[in-house]
N, CA, C and O atoms as a Tinker XYZ file with bonds, in Angstrom:
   248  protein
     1  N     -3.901000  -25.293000   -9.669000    73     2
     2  CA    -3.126000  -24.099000   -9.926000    64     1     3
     3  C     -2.576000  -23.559000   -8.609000    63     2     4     5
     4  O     -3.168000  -23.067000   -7.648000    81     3
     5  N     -1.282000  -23.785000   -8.830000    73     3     6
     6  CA    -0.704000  -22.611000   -7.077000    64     5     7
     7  C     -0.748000  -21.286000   -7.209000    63     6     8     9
     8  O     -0.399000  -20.629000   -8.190000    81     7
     9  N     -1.164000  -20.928000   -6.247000    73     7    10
    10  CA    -1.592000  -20.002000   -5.779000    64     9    11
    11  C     -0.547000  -18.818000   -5.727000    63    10    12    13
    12  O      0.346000  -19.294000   -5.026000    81    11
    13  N     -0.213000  -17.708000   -6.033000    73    11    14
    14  CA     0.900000  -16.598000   -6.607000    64    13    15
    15  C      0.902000  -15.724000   -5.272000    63    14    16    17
    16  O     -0.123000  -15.044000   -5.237000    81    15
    17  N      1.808000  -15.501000   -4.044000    73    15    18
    18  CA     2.226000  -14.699000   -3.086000    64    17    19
    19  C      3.190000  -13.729000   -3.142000    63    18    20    21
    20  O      4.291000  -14.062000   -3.578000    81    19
    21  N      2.958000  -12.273000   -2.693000    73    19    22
    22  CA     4.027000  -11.202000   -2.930000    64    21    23
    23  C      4.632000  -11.206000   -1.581000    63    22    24    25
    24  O      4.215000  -11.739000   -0.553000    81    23
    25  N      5.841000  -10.413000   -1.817000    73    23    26
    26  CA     6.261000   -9.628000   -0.676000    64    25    27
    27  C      5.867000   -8.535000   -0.048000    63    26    28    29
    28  O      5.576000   -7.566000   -0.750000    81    27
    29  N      5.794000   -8.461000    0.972000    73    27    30
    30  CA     5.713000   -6.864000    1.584000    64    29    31
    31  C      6.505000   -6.215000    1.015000    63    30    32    33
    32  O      6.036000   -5.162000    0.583000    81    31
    33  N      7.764000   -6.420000    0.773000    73    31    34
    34  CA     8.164000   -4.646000    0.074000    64    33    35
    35  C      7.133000   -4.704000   -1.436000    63    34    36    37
    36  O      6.633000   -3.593000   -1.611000    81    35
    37  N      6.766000   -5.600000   -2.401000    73    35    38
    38  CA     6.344000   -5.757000   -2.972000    64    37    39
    39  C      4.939000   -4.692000   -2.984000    63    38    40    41
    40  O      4.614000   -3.820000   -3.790000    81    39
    41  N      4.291000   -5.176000   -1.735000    73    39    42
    42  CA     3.266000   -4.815000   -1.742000    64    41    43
    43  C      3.223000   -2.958000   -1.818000    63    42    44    45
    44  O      2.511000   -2.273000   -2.552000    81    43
    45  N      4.147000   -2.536000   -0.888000    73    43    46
    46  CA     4.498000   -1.376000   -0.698000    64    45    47
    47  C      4.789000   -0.548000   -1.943000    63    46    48    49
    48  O      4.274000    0.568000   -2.004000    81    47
    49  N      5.582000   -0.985000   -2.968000    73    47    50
    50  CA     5.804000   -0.970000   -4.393000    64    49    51
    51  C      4.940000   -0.370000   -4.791000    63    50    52    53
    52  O      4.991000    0.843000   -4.994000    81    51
    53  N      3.963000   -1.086000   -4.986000    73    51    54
    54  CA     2.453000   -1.167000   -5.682000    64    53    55
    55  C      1.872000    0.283000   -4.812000    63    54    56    57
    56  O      1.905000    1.438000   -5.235000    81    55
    57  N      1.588000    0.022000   -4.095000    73    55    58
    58  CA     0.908000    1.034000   -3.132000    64    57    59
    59  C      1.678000    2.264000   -3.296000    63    58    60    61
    60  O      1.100000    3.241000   -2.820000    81    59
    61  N      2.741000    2.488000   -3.795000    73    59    62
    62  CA     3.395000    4.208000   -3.916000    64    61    63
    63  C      2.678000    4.133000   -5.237000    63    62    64    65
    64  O      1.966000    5.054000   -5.639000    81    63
    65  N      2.868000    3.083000   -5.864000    73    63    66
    66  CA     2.742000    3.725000   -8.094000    64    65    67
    67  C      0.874000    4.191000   -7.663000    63    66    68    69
    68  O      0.281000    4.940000   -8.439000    81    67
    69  N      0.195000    3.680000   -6.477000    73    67    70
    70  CA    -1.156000    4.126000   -7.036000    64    69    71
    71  C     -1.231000    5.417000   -6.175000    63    70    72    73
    72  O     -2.374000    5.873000   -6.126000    81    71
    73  N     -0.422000    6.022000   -5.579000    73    71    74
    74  CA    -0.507000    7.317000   -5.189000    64    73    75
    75  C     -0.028000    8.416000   -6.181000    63    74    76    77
    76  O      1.119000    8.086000   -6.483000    81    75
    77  N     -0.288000    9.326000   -6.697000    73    75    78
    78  CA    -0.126000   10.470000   -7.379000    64    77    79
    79  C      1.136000   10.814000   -6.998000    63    78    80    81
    80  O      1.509000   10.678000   -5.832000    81    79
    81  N      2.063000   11.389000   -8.153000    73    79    82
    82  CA     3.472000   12.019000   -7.081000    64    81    83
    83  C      2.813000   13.328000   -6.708000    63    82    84    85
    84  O      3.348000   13.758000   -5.686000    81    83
    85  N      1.888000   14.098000   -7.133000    73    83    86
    86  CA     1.990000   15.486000   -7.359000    64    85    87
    87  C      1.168000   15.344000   -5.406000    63    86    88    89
    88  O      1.329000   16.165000   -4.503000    81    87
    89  N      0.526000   14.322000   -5.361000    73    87    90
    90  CA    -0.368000   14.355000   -3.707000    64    89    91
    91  C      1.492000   14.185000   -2.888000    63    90    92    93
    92  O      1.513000   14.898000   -1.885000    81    91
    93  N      2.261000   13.784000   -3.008000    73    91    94
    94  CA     3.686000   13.131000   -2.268000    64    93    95
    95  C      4.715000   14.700000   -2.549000    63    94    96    97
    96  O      5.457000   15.195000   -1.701000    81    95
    97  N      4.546000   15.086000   -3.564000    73    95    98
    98  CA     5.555000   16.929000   -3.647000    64    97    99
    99  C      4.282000   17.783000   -2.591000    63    98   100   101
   100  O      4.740000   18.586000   -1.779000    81    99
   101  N      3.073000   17.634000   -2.619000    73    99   102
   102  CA     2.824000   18.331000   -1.756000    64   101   103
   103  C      2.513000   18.438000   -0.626000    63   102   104   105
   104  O      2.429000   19.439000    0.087000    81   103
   105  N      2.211000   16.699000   -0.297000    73   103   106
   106  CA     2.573000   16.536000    1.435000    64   105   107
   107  C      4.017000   17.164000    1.872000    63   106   108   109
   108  O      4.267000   17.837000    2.872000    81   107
   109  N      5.092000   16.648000    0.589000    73   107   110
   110  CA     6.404000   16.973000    1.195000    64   109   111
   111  C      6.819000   18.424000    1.784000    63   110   112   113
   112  O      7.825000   18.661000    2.452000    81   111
   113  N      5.941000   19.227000    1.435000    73   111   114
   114  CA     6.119000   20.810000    1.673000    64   113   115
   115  C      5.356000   20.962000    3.167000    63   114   116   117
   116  O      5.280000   22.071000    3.696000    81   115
   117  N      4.763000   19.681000    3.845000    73   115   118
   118  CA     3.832000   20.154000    4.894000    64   117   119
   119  C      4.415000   19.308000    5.998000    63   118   120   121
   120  O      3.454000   18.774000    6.553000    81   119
   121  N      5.713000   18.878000    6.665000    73   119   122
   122  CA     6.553000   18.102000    7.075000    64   121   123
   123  C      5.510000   17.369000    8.361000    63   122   124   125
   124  O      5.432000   16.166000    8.613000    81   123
   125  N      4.725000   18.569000    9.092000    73   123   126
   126  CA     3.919000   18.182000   10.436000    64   125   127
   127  C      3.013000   17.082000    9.944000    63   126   128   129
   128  O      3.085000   15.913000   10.324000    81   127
   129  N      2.245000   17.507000    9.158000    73   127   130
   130  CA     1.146000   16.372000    9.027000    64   129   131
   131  C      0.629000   15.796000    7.693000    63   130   132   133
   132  O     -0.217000   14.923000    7.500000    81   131
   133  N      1.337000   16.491000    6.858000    73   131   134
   134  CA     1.252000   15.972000    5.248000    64   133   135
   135  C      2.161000   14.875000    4.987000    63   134   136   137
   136  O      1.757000   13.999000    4.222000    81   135
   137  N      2.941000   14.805000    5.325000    73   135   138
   138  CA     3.870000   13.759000    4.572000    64   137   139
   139  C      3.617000   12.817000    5.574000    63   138   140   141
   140  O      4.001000   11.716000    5.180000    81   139
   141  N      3.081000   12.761000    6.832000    73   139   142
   142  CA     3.103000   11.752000    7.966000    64   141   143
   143  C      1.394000   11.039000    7.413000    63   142   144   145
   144  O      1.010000    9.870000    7.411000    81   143
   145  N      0.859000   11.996000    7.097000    73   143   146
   146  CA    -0.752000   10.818000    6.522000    64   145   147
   147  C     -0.423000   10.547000    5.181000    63   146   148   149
   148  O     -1.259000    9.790000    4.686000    81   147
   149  N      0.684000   10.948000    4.216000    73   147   150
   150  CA     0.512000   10.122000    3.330000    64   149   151
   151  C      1.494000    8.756000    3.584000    63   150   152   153
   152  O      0.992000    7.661000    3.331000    81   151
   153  N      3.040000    8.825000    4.134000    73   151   154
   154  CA     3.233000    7.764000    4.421000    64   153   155
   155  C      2.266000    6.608000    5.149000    63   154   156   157
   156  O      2.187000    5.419000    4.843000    81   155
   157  N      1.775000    7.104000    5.881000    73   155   158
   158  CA     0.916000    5.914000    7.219000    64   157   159
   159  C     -0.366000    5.893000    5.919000    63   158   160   161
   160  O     -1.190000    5.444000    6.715000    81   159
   161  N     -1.081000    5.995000    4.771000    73   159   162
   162  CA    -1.796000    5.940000    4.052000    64   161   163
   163  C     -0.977000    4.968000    3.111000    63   162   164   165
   164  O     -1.531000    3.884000    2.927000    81   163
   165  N     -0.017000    5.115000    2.614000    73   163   166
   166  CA     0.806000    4.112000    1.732000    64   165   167
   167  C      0.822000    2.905000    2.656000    63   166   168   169
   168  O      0.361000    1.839000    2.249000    81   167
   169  N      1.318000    3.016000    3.856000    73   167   170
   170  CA     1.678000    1.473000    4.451000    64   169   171
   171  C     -0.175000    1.011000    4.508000    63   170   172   173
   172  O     -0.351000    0.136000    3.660000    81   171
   173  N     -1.164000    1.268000    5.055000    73   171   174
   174  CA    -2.425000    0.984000    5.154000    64   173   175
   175  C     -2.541000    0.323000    3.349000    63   174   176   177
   176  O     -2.633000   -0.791000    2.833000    81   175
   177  N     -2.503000    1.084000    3.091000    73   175   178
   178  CA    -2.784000    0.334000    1.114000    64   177   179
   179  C     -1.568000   -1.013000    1.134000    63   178   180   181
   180  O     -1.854000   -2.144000    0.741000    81   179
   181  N     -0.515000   -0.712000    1.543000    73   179   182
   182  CA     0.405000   -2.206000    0.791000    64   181   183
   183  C     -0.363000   -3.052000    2.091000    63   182   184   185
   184  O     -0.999000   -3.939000    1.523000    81   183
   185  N     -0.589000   -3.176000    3.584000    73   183   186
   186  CA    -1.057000   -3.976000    4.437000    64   185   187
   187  C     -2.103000   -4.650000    3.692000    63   186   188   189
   188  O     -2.168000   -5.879000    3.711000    81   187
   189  N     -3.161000   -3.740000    2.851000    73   187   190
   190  CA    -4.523000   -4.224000    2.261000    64   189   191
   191  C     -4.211000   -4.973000    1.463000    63   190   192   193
   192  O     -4.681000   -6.099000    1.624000    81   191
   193  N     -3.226000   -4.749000    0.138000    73   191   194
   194  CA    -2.711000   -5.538000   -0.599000    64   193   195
   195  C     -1.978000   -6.657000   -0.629000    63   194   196   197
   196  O     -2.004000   -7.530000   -1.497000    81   195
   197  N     -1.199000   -6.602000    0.525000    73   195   198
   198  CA    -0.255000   -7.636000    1.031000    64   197   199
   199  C     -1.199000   -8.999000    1.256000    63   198   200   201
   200  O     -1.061000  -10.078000    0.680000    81   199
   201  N     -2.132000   -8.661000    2.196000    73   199   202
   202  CA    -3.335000   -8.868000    2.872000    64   201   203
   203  C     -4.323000  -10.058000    1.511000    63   202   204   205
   204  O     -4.344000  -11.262000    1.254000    81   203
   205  N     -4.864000   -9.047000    1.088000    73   203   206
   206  CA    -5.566000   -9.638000    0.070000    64   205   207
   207  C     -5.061000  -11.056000   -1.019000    63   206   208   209
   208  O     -5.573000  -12.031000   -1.568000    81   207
   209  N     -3.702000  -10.374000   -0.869000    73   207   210
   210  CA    -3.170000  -11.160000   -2.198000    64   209   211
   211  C     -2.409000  -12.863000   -1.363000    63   210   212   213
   212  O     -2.339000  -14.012000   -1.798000    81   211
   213  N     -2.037000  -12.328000   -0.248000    73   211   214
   214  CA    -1.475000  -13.417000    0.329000    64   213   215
   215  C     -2.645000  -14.214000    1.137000    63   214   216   217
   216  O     -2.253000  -15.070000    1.930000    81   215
   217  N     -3.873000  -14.032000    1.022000    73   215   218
   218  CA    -4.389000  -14.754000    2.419000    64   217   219
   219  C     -5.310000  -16.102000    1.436000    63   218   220   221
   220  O     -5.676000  -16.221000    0.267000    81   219
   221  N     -5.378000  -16.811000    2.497000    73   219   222
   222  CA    -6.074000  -18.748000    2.013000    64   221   223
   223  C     -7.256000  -17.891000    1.194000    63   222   224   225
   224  O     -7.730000  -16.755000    1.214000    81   223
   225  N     -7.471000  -19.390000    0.315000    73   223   226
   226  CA    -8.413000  -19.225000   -0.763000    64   225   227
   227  C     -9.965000  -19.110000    0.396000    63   226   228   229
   228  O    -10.843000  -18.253000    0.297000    81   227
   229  N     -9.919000  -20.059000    1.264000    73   227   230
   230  CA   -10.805000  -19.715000    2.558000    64   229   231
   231  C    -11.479000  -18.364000    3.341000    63   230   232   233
   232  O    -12.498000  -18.058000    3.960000    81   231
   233  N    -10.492000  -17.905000    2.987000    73   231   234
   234  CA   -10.984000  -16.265000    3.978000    64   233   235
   235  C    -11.137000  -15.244000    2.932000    63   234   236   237
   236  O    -11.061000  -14.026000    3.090000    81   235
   237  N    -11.379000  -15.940000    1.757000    73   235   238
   238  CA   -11.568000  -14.584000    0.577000    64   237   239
   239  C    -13.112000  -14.150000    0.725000    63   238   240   241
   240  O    -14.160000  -14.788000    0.636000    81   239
   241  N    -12.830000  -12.863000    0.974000    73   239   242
   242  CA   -14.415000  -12.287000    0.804000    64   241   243
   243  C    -15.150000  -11.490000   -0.173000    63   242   244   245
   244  O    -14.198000  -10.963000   -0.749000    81   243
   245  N    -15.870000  -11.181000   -0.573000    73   243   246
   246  CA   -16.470000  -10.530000   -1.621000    64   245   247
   247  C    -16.125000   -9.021000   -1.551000    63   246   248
   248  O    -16.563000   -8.247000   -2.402000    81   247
């Protein structure tokens, strides 16, 4: 069976739908440091995902 690889924007995709909008309207009201940890929190989740989904059957860990 071959093995199924995403894209990074892909991954990124994924990683907004599992954030809440209502956590993203209210970072957006906090420009200094709300909306800057939830973006850099979205890219950390698609990296994990990207990560996970693309790497050898070898380096899979529990």
């Amino acid at each position: 069976m071959e093995k199924e690889c995403i894209s990074y924007e892909k991954a990124v995709d994924l990683a907004v739908q599992l954030v809440p909008k209502e956590e993203i309207y209210r970072a957006n009201g906090n420009w200094e440091n709300g909306l800057t940890d939830i973006v850099s929190a979205l890219f950390q989740i698609a990296d994990d995902i990207y990560n996970r989904i693309n790497q050898d059957d070898d380096d899979v860990q529990p």
